[in-house]
C-alpha positions in Angstrom: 27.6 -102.1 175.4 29.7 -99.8 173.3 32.8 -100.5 171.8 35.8 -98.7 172.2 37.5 -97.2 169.4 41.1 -97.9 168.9 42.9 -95.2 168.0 46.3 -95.4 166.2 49.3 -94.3 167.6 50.2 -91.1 165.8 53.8 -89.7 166.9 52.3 -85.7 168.4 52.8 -83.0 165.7 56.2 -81.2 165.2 57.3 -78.2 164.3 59.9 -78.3 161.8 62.5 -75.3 162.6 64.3 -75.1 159.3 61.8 -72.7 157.4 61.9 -70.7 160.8 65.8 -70.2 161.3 65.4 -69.5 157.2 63.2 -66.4 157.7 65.4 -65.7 160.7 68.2 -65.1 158.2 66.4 -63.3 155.8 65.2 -60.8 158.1 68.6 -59.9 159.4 70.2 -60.1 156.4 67.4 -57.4 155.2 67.9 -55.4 158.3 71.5 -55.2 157.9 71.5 -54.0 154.4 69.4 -51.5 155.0 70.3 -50.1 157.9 71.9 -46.2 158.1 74.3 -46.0 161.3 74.0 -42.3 162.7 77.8 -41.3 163.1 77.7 -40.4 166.5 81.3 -38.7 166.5 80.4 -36.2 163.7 77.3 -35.1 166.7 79.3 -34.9 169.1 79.8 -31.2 170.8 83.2 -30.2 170.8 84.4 -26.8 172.9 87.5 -25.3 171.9 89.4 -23.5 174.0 89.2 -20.3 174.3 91.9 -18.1 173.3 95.3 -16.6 176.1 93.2 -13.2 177.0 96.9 -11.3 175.4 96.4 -13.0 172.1 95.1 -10.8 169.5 92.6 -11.9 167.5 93.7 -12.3 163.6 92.4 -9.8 161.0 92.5 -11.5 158.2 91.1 -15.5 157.7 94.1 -17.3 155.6 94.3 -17.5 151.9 93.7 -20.4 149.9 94.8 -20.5 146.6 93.0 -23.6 144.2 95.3 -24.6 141.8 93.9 -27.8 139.6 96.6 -30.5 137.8 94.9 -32.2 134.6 95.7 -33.8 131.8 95.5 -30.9 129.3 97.0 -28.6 131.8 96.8 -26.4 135.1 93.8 -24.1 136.4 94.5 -21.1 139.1 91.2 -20.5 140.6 89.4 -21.8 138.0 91.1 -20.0 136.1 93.0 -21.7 132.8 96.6 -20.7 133.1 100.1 -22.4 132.0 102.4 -22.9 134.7 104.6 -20.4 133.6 101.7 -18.0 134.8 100.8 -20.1 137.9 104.1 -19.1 139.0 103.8 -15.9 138.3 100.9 -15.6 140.6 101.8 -17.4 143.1 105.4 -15.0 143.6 103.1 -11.9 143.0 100.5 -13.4 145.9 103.6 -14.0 147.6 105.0 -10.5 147.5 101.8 -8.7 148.4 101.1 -10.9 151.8 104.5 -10.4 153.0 103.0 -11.5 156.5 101.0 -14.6 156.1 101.4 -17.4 153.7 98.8 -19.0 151.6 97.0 -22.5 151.5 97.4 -24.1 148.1 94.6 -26.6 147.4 96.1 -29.2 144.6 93.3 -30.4 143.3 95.1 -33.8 140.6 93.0 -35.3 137.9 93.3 -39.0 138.0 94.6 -38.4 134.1 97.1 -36.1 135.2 101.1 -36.7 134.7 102.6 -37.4 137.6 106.0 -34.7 136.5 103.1 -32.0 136.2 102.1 -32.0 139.7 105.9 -32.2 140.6 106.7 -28.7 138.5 103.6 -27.0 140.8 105.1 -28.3 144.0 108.5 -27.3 143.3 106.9 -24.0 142.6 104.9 -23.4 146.1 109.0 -24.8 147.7 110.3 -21.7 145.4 108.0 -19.6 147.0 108.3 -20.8 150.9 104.4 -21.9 150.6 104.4 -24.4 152.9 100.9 -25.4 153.4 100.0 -27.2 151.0 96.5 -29.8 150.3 97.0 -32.5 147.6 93.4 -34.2 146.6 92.4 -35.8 144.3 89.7 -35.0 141.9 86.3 -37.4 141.1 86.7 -37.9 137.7 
């Protein structure tokens, strides 16, 4: 006759879940700093209107005039120029395009003075230039 074997009793296996929600984390946190959102609004189609049929069309796009506020000074397209000059320019622009009015583009230095930037707007309110772009430059 054969004997039986007794077997011990052995709680069944279990899966511990800790390394699993570990990785879990990991992997999201991995997915979420490396993921590139597409910015869907910058794809988006956008139709303008089109124009009254008794518009004309313009003949000439708009000026725009880079002026550049730094710490050592002013630049006119680029151009190195005191702002004695600047003004200068801008009432001799001015005078020529009787009919349209430019853009100025202040572009400020992050070393700039703040009473610089002041002299070159009251400048463009001398002139009646009214649009006017203040940014700021990567320095």
């Amino acid at each position: 006759m054969a004997r039986e074997r007794k077997r011990p009793q052995v709680d069944p296996p279990a899966l511990s879940m800790t390394p699993m929600i570990d990785v879990v984390f990991q992997l999201l946190i991995y997915f979420v700093v490396t993921l590139h959102p597409v910015d869907v609004v910058t794809n988006l189609d956008v139709f303008q209107p089109a124009a009254p049929p008794d518009s004309k069309p313009e003949d000439k796009p708009p000026q725009l005039l880079r002026v550049s506020v730094f710490a050592d000074g002013y630049t006119f397209n680029d151009t190195r120029m005191s702002i004695e000059t600047i003004d200068r320019n801008l009432q001799r622009f001015v005078e020529i395009n009787q009919g349209s009015s430019p853009t100025v583009m202040v572009v400020i230095s992050a070393y700039s003075r703040h009473g610089d930037l002041v002299k070159l707007l009251d400048i463009c309110a001398k002139h009646n230039i009214t649009s006017i772009s203040v940014v700021s430059a990567p320095n």
